[in-house]
C-alpha positions in Angstrom: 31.3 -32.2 70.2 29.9 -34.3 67.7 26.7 -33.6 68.3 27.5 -29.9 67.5 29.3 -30.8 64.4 26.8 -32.3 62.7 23.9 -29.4 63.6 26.3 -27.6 61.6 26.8 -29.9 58.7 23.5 -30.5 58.2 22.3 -27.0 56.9 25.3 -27.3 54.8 24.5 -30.3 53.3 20.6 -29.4 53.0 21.6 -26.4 51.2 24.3 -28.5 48.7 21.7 -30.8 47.8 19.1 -27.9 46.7 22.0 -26.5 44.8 23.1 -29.7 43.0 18.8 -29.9 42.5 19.2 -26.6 40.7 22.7 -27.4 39.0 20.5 -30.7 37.5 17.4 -28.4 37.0 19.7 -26.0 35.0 21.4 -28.4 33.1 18.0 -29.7 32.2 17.1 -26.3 30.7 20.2 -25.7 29.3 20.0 -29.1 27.7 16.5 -28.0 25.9 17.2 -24.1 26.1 17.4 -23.4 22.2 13.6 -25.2 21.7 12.4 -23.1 25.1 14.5 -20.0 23.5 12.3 -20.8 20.0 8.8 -20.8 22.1 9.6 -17.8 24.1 10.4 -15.8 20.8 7.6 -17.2 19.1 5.6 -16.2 22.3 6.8 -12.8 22.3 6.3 -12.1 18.5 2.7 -13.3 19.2 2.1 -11.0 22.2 3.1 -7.9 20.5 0.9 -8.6 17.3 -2.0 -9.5 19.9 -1.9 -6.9 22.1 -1.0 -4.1 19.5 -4.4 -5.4 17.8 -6.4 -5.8 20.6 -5.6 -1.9 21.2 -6.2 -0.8 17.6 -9.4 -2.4 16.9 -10.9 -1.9 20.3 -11.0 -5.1 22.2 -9.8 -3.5 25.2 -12.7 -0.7 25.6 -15.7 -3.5 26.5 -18.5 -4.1 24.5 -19.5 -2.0 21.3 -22.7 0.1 23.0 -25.7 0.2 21.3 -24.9 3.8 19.5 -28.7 3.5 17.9 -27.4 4.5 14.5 -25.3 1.8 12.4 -22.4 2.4 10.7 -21.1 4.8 13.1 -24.0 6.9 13.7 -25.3 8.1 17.3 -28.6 7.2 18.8 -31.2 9.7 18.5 -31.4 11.2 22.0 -27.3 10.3 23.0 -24.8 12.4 22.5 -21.3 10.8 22.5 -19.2 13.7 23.7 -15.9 11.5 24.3 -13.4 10.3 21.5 -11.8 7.8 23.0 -9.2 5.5 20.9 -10.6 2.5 22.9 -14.3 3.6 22.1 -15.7 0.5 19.7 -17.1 3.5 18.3 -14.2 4.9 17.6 -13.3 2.0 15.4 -17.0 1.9 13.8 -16.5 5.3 12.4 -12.8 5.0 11.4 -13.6 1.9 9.6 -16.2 3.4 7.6 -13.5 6.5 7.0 -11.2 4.0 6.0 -13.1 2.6 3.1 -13.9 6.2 1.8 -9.9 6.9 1.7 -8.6 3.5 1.0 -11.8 2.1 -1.7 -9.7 -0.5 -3.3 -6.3 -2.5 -2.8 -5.8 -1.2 -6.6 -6.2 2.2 -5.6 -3.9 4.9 -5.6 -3.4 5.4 -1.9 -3.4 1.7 -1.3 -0.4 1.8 -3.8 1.0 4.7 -2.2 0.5 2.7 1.3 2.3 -0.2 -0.1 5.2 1.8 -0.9 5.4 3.2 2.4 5.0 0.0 4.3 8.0 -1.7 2.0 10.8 1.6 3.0 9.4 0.8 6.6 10.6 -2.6 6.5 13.7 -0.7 4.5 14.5 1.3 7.3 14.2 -1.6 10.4 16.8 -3.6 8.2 19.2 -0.7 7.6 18.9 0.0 11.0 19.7 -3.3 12.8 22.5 -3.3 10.1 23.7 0.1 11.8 23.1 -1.5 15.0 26.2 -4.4 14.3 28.0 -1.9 12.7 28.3 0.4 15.7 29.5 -2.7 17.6 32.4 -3.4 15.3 33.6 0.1 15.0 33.6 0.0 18.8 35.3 -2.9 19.1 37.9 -2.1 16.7 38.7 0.9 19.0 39.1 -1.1 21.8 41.1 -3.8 20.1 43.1 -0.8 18.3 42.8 -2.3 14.6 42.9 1.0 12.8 42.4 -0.8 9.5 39.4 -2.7 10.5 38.1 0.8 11.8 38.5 2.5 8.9 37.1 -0.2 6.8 33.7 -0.6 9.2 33.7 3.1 9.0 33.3 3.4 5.1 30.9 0.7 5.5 29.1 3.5 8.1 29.7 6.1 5.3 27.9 3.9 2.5 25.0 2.9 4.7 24.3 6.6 4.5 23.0 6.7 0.9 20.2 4.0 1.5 19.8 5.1 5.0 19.1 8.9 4.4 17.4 8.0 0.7 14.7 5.7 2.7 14.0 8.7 5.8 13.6 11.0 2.8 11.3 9.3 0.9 9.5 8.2 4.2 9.0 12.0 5.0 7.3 12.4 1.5 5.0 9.6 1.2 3.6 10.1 4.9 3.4 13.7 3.4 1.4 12.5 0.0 -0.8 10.1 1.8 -2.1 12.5 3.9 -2.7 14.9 0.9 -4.2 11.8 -0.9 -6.7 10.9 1.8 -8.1 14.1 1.9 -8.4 14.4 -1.9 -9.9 11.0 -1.8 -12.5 12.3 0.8 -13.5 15.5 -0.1 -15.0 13.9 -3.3 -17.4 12.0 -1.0 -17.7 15.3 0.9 -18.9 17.2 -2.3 -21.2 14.5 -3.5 -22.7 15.0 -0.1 -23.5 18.4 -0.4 -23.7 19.1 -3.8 -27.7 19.1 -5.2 -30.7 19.5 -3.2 -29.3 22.5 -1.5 -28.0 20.6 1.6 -25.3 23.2 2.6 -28.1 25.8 2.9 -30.2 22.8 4.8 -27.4 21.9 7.0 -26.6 25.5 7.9 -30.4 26.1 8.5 -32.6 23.7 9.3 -30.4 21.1 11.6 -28.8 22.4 14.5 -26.2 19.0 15.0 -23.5 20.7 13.1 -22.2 24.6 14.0 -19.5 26.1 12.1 -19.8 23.9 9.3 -16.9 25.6 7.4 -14.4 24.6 10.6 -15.6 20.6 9.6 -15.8 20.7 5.7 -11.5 22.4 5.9 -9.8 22.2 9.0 -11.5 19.3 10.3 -11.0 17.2 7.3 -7.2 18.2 6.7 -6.9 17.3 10.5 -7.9 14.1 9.7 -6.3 13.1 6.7 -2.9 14.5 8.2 -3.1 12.5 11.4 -4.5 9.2 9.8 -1.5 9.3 7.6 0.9 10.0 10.7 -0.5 7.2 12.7 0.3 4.5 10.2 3.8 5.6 10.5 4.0 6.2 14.1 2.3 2.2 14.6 3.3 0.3 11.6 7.4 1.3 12.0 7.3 0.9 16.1 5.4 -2.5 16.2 8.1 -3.4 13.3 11.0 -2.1 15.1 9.9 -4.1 18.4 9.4 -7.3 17.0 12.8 -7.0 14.8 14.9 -5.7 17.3 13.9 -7.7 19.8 13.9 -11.1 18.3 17.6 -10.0 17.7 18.2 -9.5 21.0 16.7 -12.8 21.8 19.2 -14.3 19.5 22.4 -12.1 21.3 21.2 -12.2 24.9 18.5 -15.1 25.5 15.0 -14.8 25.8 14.7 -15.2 29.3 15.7 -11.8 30.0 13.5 -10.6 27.1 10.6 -12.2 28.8 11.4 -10.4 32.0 11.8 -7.2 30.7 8.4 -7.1 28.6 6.6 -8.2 31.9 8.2 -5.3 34.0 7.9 -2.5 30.8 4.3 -3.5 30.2 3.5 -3.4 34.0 5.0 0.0 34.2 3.1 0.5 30.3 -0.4 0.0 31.3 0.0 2.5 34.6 1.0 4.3 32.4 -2.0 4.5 30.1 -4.4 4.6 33.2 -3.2 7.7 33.9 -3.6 9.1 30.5 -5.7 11.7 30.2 -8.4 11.9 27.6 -6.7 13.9 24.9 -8.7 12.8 22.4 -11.9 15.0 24.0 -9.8 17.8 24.8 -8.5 17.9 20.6 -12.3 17.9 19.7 -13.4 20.4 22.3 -10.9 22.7 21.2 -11.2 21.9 17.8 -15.3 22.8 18.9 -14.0 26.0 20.5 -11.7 26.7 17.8 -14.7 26.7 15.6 -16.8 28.7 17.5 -14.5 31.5 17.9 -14.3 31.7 13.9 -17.8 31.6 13.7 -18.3 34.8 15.8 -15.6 36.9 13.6 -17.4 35.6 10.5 -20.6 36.8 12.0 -19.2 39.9 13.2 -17.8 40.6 9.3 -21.3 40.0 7.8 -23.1 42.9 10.7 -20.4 45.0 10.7 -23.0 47.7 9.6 -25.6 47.3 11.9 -22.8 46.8 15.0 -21.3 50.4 13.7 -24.8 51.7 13.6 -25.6 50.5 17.0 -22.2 51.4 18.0 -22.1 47.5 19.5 -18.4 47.2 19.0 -18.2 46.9 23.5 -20.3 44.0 23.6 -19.3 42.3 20.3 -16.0 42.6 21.7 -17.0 41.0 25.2 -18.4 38.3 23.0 -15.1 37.5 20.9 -13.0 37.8 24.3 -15.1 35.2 26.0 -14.8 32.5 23.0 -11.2 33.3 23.1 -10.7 32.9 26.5 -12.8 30.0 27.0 -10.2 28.7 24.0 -7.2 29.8 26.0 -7.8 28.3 29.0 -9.1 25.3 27.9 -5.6 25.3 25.9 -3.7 26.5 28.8 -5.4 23.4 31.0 -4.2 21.0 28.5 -0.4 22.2 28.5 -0.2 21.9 32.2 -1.6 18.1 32.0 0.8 17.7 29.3 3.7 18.6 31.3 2.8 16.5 34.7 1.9 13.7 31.9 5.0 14.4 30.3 6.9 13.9 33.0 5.9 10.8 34.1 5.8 9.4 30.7 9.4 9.9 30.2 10.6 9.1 33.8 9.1 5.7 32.4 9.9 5.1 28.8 13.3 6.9 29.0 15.1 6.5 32.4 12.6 3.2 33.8 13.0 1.3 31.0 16.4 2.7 30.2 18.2 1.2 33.3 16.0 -2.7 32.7 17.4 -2.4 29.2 21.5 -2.7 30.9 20.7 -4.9 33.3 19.7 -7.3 30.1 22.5 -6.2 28.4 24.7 -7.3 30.6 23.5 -10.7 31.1 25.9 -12.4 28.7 28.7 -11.0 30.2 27.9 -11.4 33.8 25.6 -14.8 33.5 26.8 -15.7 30.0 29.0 -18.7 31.2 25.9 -19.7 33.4 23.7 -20.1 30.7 25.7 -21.4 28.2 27.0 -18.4 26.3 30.4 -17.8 24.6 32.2 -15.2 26.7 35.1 -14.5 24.1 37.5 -11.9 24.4 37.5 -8.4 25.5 36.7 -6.9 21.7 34.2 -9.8 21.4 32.5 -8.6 24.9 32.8 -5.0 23.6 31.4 -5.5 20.2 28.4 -7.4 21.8 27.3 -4.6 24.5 27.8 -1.9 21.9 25.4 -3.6 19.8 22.5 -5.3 22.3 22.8 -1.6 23.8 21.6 -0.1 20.3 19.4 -2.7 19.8 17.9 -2.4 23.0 17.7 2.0 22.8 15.9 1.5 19.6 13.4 -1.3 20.7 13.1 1.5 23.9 12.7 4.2 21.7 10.4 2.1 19.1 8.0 1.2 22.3 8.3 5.3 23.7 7.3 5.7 19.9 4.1 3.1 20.4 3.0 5.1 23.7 3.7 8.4 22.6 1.6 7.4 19.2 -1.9 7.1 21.6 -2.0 10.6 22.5 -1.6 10.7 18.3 -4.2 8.2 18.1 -6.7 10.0 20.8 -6.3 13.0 18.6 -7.4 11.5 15.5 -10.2 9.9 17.8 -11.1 13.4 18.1 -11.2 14.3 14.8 -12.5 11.0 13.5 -15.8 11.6 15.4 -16.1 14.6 14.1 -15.9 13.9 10.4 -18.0 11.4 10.9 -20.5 13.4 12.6 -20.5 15.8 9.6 -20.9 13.0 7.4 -23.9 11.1 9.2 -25.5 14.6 9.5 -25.5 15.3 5.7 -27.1 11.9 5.2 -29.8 12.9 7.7 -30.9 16.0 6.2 -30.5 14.2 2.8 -32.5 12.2 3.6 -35.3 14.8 5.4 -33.9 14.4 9.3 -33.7 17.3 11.0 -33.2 18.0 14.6 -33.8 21.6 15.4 -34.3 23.4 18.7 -37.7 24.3 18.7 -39.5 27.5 19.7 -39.8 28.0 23.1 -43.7 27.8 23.2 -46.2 25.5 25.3 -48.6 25.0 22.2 -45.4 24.2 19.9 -44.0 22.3 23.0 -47.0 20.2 22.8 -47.4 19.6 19.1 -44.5 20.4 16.7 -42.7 17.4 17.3 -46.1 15.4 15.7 -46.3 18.2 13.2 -42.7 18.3 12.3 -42.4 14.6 12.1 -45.3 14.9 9.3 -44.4 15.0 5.4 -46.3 16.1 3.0 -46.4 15.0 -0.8 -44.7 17.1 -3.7 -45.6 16.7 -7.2 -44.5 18.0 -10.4 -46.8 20.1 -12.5 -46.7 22.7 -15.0 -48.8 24.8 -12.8 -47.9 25.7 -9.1 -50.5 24.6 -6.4 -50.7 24.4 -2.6 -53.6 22.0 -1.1 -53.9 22.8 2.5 -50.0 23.3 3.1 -48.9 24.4 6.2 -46.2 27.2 6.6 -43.9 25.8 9.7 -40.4 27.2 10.5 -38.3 24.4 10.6 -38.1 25.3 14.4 -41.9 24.7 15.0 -43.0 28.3 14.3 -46.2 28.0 12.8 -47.2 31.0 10.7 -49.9 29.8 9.0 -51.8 26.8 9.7 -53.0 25.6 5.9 -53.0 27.5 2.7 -54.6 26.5 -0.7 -53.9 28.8 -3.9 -52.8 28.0 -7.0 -51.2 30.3 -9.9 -51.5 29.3 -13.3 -48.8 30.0 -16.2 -49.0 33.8 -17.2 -51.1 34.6 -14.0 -48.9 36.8 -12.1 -48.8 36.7 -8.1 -48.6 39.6 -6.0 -47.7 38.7 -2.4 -48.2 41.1 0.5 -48.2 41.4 4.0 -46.6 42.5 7.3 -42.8 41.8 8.3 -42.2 37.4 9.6 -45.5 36.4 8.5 -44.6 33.6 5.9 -43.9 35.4 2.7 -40.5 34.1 2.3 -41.3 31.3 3.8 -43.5 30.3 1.1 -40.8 30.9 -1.7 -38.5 28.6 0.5 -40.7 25.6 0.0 -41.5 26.2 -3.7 -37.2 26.2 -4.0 -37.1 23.3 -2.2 -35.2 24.8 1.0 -38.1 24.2 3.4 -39.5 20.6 3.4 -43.3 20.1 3.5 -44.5 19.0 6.6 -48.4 18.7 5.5 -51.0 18.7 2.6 -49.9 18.3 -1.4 -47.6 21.0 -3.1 -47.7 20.5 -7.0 -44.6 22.8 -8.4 -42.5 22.6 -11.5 -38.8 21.2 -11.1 -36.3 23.3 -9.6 -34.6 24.6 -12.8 -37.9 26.5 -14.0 -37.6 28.8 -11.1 -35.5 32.0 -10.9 -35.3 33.4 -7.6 -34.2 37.4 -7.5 -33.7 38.6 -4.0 -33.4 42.2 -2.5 -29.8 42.1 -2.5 -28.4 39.7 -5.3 -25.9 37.3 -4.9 -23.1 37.7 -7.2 -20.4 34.9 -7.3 -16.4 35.5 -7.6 -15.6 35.3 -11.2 -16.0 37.6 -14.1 -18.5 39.6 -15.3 -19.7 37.4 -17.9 -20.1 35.0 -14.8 -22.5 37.1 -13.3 -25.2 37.2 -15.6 -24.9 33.9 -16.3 -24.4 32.3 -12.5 -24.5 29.2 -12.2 -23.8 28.4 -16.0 -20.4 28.4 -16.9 -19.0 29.6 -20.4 -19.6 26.2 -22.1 -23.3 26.0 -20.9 -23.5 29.1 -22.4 -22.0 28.4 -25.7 -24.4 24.8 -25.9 -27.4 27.0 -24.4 -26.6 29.4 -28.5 -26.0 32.4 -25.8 -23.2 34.8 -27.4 -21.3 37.8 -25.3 -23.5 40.2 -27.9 -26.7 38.6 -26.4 -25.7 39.1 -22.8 -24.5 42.9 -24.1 -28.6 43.2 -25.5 -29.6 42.0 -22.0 -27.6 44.5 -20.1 -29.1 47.5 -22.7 -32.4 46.4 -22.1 -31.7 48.0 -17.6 -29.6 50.3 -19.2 -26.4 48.5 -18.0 -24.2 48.1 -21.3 -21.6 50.7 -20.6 -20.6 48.6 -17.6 -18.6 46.0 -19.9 -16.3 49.3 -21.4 -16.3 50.3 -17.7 -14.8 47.5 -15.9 -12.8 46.3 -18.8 -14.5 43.7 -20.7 -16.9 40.4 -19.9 -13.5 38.5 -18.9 -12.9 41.1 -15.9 -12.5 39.8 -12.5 -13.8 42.1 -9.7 -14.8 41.5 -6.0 -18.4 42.7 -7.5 -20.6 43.0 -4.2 -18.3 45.6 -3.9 -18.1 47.3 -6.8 -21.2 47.7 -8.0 -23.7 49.8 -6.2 -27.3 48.7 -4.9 -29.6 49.7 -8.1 -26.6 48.1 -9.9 -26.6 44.7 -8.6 -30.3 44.7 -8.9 -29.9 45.6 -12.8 -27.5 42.3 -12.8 -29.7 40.1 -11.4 -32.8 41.2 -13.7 -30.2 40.5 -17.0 -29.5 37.3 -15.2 -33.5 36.5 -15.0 -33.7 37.3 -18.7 -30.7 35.1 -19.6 -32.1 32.2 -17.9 -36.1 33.0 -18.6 -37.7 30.3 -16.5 -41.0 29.8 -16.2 -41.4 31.3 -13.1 -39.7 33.9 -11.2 -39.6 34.9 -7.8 -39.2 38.8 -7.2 -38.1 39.6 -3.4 -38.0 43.5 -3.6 -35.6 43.1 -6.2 -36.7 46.5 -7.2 -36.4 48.7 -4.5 -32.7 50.6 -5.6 -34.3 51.0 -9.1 -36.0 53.8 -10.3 -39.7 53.8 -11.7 -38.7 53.8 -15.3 -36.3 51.3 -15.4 -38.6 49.0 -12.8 -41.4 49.3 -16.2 -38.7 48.0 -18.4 -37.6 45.2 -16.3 -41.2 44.2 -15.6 -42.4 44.9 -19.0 -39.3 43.0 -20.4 -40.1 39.3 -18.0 -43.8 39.3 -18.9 -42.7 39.9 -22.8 -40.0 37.2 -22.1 -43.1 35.0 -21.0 -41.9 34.5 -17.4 -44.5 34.1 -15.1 -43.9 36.6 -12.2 -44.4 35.9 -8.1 -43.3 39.5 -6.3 -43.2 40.2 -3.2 -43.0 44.1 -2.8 -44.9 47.2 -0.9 -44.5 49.3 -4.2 -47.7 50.1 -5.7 -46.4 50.8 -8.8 -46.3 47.0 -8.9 -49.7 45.8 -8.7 -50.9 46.4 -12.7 -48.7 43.4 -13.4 -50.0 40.9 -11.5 -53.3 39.1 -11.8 -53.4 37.5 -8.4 -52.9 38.7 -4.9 -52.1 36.8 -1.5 -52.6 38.7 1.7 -51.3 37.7 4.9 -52.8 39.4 7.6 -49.9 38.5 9.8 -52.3 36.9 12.3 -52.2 33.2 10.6 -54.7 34.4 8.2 -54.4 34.9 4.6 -56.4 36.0 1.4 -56.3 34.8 -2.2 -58.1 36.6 -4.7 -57.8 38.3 -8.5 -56.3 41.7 -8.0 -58.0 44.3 -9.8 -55.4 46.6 -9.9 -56.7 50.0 -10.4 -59.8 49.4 -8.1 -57.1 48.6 -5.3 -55.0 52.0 -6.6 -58.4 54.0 -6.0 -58.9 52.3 -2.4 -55.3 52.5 -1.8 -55.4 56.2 -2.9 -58.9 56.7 -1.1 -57.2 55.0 2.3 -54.2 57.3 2.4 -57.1 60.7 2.0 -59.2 59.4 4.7 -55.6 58.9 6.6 -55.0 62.9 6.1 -58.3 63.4 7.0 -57.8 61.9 10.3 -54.5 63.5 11.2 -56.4 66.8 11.0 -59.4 65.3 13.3 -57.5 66.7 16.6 -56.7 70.4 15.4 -60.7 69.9 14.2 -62.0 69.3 17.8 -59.3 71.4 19.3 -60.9 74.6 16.6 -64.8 73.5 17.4 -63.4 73.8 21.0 -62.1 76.9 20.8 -65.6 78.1 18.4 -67.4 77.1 21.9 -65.5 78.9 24.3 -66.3 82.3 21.9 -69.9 81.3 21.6 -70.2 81.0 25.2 -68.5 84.4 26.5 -70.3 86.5 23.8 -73.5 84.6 25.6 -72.4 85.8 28.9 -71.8 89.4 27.7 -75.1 89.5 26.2 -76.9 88.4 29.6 
């Protein structure tokens, strides 16, 4: 009997001594609790600052690749298509953003950003102040004090004014910062493409950027918009955890603290490794977005030839497939938003939701273990109210930190693509270009040497080409090397077939094409006037277009007066135009109302206004009649502008001095035109053409002469 007694005692006993070992280990800890309470805050502070930075500036995404490019730039042959917030190249290319934006801590936005941090702060305190609040009103219900609720619910009504004042003003300056940051970098933007005609060179001759409209507006405001958002959607979240939290260290302990960070950033980081990439889905669609305005843009400037060719079927097939391709790829990312969606809340709301009452109710159902005041039922009350809004807005304030990376992938998105507009305006600033090339095995084998080549341009009173090669900045070559020069008052006539360089000549004397070969030796840009077929003609007045692109103050300094641009206009017979339209200071769309012959008259009083040295005639005859093409001719050489037309009329030639042939083969001829020797050939060439349509009905006569011959031969045998 004994024997059995004490093989039951002794588990008993073996189990009271490990619970007087944990009753000493406890009152060890309790004994030291509020310096291991101090390290575990401290602890936790830390963590949230560390890992918060380690996911904003990239330490979690690996190594920085070798991109190839500093400052944010890709290599030469890679092509990063993902934007990806923990991409170090993500950060590269925001940082370098950031200091376009933000330039100094005495700037305006970094004022503005100031502000905005301080009613941050504002709004934490306010709310843990709401937070006790909503535990004394509580209590006071439960306790039935209807003065004390009364008096705690004035105090609710008063925290109102600071509370709703400091959302307000929140709203606004998120609001203005984003409006500032895209003032600040649009500056930069416009420095960029202002001068040396890099719009036209980034439209034309680099193929990196398409739609370049979509990247200089929507993709910019994009940007701006969400970099001001994110601060917001960080900054106050990472505040609010750290605040709230360290007061509920202080109400509940920080052992349950500890415990529930471990279990919500488990459950945090599954959750971000099954985020999808939104940041690559924002800048494909942004990509497709893009495309899809580009085609109705393109479709607006043909709309005459597509009528003509009645093309409106297939021009229509194209727009449907860009907005398809848009739609679904729209429609994919709402359905991964929803599945994404719904595990995201199941986590952040209802997850993290039921950990947050199991802490809260640690001081009432383990209070008296560790050491903590129980008090009475009001006491109890007041404390759960409060932990539990403490503990919902450190939840909410964390949702807020993992809802803000989707925010943060978007602005990935858009980040790389300002940046890739910006790095590709520095390249063709610079003379980079990367163009498709020609699909040809000799320019497969040799443009990239040849368009890697630069040739030397130098200023000179005279314009001179010294074995200069015409290349399409695509590799086409049209013609090998060219040398001719044209001296001041020695007018060039330029002729040849359809795509054999002739523009493409005028392109590199305006400094559109660059010089891939051999010396060109050209005034500066502002002594050339270039005069197309179809004249541009600004938005503005009419005044405006004559003068384009002086304004009415470089006018006035230029000694120009209205009455002088009236004489210009009566010199193309054009004066009754300002009566007509109601003055110089009318505003018109003017492409459309003036007609053909009219715009061409425009652009002749613009030439005279400016009177360069040079000016480049593209057809800019060909809607004007003979008689007023001898006054505008007559006019520029009296004007002393030395004249370079291209044009098939021969009514042309006695003007020019010089002629330059292509022969549309690669070839060329320079030479002195003698004008009225090449009327008489020309003349003689178009009677020997006659001649030869009637060569046929000639043979088909002699034919018939020999059929007669030979029957009245037979009749006479």
């Amino acid at each position: 009997m004994s024997t059995r007694i004490k093989s039951v005692s002794s588990p008993t006993t073996s189990t009271d001594a490990v619970r007087v070992q944990l009753r000493r280990l406890l009152d060890v800890y309790l004994q030291h609790r509020p310096l291991v309470q101090k390290g575990l805050t401290a602890g936790f502070v830390l963590y949230c600052i560390g890992t918060t930075l380690a996911a904003l500036t990239g330490r979690m995404g690996g190594k920085v690749p070798n991109t190839g490019g500093g400052r944010g730039k890709r290599g030469k042959n890679s092509k990063n298509t993902t934007a990806s917030p923990n991409d170090p190249l993500f950060h590269i290319r925001l940082k370098r953003l950031l200091r376009i934006v933000i330039p100094s801590l005495k700037s305006r936005e970094a004022a503005m950003l100031a502000l905005h941090s301080a009613f941050l702060v504002t709004r934490t305190g306010l709310s843990l102040y709401v937070a006790e609040l909503d535990g004394r009103i509580v209590s006071s219900l439960v306790t039935a004090q209807p003065a004390l609720f009364l008096m705690n619910l004035a105090r609710w009504l008063l925290v109102a004014i600071p509370a709703t004042y400091t959302n307000s003003m929140l709203e606004y300056l998120q609001s203005e910062l984003g409006l500032a940051y895209r003032v600040a970098i649009e500056p930069d933007r416009d420095a960029q493409i202002s001068g040396e005609q890099l719009f036209y060179k980034l439209a034309n001759l680099d193929d990196r950027i398409k739609n370049a409209d979509q990247y200089l507006t929507v993709d910019i405001q994009q940007f701006s918009h969400k970099l001001a958002e994110i601060y917001s959607n960080i900054a106050k979240p990472v505040l609010d955890v750290i605040l709230y939290n360290y007061q509920l260290s202080r109400n509940v302990g920080a052992e349950g603290l500890v415990i529930l960070t471990i279990l919500v950033q488990s459950s945090a980081g599954l959750l971000r490794a099954i985020t999808p990439p939104f940041g690559t889905y924002a800048a494909h669609e942004a990509k497709l977005e893009g495309e899809l305005r580009f085609t109705h843009s393109r479709l607006l400037e043909s709309a005459e030839e597509v009528a003509l060719y009645h093309g409106e079927e297939f021009e229509k097939n194209v727009i449907e497939r860009g907005y398809f391709a848009l739609v679904k790829h729209a429609n994919r990312v709402l359905r991964i938003r929803v599945w994404h969606g719904m595990a995201e809340e199941g986590v952040i709301k209802w997850l993290w939701g039921s950990l947050g009452l199991c802490i809260c109710a640690i001081p009432v159902f383990a209070g008296e273990l560790l050491g903590m005041k129980g008090g009475d039922l009001g006491t109890r009350t007041e404390g759960f109210v409060t932990n539990r809004r403490l503990l919902l807005s450190s939840s909410d304030a964390f949702g807020r930190l993992m809802y803000s990376y989707k925010e943060l992938a978007e602005l990935a998105g858009y980040t790389a693509r300002v940046s890739d507009l910006f790095d590709t305006m520095e390249d063709v600033k610079a003379g980079h270009y990367q163009k498709k090339l020609v699909s040809s095995t000799k320019v497969e084998d040799n443009a990239k040497t040849v368009l890697q080549g630069r040739g030397k341009i130098i200023e000179s009173d005279e314009i001179r080409f010294d074995q200069v090669p015409l290349i399409s900045p695509n590799g086409d070559v049209l013609v090998k090397s060219m040398s001719f020069n044209v001296e001041p008052g020695k007018h060039l006539l330029v002729v040849g077939p359809n795509g054999c360089g002739k523009s493409s000549l005028f392109r590199i004397l305006g400094g559109l094409w660059p010089v891939y070969g051999g010396t060109v030796y050209k005034p500066p840009a502002r002594s050339f006037t270039y005069i197309p077929q179809r004249p541009y003609l600004c938005t503005g007045t009419l005044r405006d277009q004559i003068i384009y692109p002086h304004s009415q103050v470089e006018m006035k300094e230029k000694g120009t007066t209205d009455d002088d641009l009236l004489k210009m206009l009566d010199v193309v017979e054009m004066g009754h135009i300002v009566e007509r339209e109601g003055g110089w200071d009318a505003v018109r769309e003017w492409r459309d109302a003036l007609s053909g012959g009219d715009k061409q008259r425009i652009a002749m009083a613009r030439l005279f206004y400016h009177k360069p040295k040079y000016a480049i005639l593209d057809e800019c005859t060909s809607a004007v009649t003979l008689e007023i093409e001898k006054i505008m001719y007559d006019h520029a050489t009296a004007l002393g502008i030395t004249l370079m037309t291209v044009s098939h009329r021969p009514s042309l030639w006695k003007y020019h001095s010089m002629v330059l042939q292509y022969d549309g083969a690669g070839g060329y001829i320079f030479t002195e035109l003698d004008a009225e020797r090449r009327l008489a050939l020309q003349e003689e060439k178009q009677d020997l053409e006659h001649k030869l349509l009637t060569v046929p009905k000639l043979k088909e006569r002699l034919e018939e002469l020999r059929a007669v011959k030979a029957e009245r031969e037979r009749l006479v045998v």
